[in-house]
KELOTI-56717 format. One record per atom (N, C-alpha, C): residue number from 1; residue in three letters; chain; atom name; y negated, x negated, z. Coordinates in nm, 2 decimals. Example, Ala and Ser with C-alpha at 12.3 -4.5 7.8 and 13.67 -1.06 7.14 Angstrom:
% KELOTI-56717
- 1,ALA,A,N,0.57,-1.32,0.78
- 1,ALA,A,CA,0.45,-1.23,0.78
- 1,ALA,A,C,0.33,-1.32,0.78
- 2,SER,A,N,0.22,-1.28,0.71
- 2,SER,A,CA,0.11,-1.37,0.71
- 2,SER,A,C,0.00,-1.29,0.79
//
This chain:
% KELOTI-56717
- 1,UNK,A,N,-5.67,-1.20,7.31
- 1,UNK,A,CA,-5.80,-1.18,7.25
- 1,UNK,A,C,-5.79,-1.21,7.10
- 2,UNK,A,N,-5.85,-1.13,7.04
- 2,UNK,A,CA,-5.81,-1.15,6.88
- 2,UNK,A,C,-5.98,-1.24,6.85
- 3,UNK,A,N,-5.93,-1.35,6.76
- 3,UNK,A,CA,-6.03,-1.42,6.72
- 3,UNK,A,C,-6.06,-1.42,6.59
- 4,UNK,A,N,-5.98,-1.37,6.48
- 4,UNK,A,CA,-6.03,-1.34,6.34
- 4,UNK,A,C,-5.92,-1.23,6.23
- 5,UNK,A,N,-6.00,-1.24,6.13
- 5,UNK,A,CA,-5.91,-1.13,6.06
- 5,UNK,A,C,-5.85,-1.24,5.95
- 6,UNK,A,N,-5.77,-1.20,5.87
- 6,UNK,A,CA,-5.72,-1.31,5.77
- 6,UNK,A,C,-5.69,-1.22,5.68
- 7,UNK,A,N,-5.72,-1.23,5.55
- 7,UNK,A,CA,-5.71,-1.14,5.43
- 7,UNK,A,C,-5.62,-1.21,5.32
- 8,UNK,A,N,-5.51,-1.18,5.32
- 8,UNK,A,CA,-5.47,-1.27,5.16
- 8,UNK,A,C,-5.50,-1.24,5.05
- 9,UNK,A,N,-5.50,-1.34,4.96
- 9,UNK,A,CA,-5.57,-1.41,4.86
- 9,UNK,A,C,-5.49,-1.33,4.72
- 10,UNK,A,N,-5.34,-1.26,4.81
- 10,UNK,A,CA,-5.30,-1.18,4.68
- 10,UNK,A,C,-5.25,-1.08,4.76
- 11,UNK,A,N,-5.36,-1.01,4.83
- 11,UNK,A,CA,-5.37,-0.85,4.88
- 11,UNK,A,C,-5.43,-0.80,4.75
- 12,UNK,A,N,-5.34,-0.66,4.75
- 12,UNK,A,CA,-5.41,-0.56,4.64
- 12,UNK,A,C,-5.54,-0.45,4.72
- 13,UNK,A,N,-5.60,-0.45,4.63
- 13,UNK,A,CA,-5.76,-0.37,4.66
- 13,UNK,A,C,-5.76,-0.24,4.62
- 14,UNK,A,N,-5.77,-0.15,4.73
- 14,UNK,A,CA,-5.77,0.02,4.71
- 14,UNK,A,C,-5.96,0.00,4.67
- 15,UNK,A,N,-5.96,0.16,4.65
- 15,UNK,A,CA,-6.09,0.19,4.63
- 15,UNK,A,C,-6.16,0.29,4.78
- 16,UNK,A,N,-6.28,0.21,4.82
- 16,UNK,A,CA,-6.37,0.26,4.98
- 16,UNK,A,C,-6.38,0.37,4.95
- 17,UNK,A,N,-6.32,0.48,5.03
- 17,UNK,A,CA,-6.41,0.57,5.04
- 17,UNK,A,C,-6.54,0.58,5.08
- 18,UNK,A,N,-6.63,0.52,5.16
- 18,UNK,A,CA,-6.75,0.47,5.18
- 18,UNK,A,C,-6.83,0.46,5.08
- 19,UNK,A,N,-6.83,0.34,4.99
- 19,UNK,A,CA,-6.89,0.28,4.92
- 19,UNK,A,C,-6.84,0.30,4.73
- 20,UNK,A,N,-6.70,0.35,4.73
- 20,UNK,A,CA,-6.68,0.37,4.60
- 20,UNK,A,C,-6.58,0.25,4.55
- 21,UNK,A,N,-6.63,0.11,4.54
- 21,UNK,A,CA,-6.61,0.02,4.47
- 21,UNK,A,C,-6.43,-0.03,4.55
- 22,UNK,A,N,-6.36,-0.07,4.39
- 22,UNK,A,CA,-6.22,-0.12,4.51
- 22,UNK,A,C,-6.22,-0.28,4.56
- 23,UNK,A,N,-6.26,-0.26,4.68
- 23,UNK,A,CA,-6.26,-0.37,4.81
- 23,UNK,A,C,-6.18,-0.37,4.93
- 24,UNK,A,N,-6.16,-0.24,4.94
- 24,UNK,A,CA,-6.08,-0.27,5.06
- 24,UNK,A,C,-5.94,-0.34,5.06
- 25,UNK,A,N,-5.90,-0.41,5.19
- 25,UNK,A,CA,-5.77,-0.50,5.21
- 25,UNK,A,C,-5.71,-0.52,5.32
- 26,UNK,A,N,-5.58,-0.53,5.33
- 26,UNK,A,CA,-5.57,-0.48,5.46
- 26,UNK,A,C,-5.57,-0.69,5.53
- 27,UNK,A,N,-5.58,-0.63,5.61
- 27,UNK,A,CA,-5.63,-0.78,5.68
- 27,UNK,A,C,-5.57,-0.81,5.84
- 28,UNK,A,N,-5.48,-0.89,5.88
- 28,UNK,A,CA,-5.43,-0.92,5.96
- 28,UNK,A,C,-5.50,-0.97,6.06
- 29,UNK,A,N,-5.50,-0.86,6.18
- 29,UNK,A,CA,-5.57,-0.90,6.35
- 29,UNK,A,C,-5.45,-1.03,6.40
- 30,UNK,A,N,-5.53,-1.17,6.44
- 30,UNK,A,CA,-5.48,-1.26,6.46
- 30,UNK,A,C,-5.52,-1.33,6.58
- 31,UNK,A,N,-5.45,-1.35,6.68
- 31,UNK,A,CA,-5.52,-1.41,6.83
- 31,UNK,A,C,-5.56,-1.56,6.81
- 32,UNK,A,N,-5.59,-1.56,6.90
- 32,UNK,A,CA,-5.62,-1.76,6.95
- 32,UNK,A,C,-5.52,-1.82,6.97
- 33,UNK,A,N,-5.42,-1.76,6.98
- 33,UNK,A,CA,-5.30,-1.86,6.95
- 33,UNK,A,C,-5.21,-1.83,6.84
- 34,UNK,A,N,-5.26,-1.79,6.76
- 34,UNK,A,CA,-5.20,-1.79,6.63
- 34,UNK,A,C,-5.06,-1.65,6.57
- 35,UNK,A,N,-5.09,-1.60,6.72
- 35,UNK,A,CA,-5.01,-1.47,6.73
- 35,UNK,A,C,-5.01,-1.35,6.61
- 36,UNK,A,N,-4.97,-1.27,6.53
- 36,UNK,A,CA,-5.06,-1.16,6.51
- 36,UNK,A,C,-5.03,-1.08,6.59
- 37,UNK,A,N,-5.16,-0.98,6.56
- 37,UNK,A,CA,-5.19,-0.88,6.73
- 37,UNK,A,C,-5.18,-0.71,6.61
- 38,UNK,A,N,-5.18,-0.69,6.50
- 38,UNK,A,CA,-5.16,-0.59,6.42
- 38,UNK,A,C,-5.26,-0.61,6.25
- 39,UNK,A,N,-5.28,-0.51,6.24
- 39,UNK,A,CA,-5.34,-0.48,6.09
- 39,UNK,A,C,-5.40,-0.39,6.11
- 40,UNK,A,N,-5.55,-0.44,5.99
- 40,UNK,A,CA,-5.63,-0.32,5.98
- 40,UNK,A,C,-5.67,-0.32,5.86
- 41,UNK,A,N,-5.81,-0.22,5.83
- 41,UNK,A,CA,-5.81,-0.20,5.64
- 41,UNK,A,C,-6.00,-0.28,5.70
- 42,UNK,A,N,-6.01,-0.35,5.55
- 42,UNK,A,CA,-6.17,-0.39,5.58
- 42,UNK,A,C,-6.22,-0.42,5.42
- 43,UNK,A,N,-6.34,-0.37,5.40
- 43,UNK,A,CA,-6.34,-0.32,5.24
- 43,UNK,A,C,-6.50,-0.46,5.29
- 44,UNK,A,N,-6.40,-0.54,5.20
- 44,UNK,A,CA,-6.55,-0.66,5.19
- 44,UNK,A,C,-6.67,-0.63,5.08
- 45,UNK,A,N,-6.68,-0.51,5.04
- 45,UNK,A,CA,-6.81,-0.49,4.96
- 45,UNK,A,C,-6.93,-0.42,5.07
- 46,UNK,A,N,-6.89,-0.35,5.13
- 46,UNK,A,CA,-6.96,-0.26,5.26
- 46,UNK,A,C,-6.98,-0.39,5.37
- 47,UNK,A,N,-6.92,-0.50,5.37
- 47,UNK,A,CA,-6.92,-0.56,5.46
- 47,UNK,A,C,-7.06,-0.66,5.40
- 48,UNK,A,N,-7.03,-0.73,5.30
- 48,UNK,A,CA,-7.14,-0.85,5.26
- 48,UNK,A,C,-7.29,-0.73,5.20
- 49,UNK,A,N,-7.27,-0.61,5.19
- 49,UNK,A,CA,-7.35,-0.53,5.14
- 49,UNK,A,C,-7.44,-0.51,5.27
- 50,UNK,A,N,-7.34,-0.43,5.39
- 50,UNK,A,CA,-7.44,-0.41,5.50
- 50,UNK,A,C,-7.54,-0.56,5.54
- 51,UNK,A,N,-7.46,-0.68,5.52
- 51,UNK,A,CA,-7.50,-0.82,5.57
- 51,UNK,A,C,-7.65,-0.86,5.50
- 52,UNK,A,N,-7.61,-0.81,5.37
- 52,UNK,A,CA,-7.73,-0.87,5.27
- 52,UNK,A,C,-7.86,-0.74,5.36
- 53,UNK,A,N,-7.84,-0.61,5.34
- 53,UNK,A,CA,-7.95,-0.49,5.39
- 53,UNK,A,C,-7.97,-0.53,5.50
- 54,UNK,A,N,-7.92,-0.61,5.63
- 54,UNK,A,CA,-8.00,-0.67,5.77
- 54,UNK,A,C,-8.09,-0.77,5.73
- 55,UNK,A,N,-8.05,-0.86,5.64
- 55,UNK,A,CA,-8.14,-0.96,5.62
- 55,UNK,A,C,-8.24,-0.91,5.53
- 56,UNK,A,N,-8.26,-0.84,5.40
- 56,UNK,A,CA,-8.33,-0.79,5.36
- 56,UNK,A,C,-8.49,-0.74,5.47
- 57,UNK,A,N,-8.39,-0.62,5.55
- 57,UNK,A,CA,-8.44,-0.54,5.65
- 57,UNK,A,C,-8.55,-0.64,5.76
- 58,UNK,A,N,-8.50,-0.78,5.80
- 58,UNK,A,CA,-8.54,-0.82,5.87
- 58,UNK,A,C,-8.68,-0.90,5.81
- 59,UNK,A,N,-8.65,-0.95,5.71
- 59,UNK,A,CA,-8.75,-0.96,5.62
- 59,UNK,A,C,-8.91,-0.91,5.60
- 60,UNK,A,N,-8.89,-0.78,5.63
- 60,UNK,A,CA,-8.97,-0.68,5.57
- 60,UNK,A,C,-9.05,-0.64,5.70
//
């Protein structure tokens, strides 16, 4: 079971196609026991951006 992603601190940042801005990073799928389980790409501007528009949203 994968339990989190882990992003390093000196990953280089492409530019989203999604959103434009360069955030994306590739970020290591990591299990519950400390295994890694692969890699994937996750652009933290789309991510804290969608987070902020739910709370907004819910707001309203």
């Amino acid at each position: 079971m994968i339990t989190r992603m882990v992003i390093s601190r000196d990953s280089t940042t492409l530019e989203c196609e999604r959103c434009g801005h360069p955030a994306v990073h590739v970020a290591r799928l990591v299990a519950d026991n400390g295994g890694e389980v692969g890699q994937t790409l996750v652009c933290t501007f789309c991510r804290s951006h969608r987070a902020d528009r739910t709370t907004r949203d819910e707001r309203d």
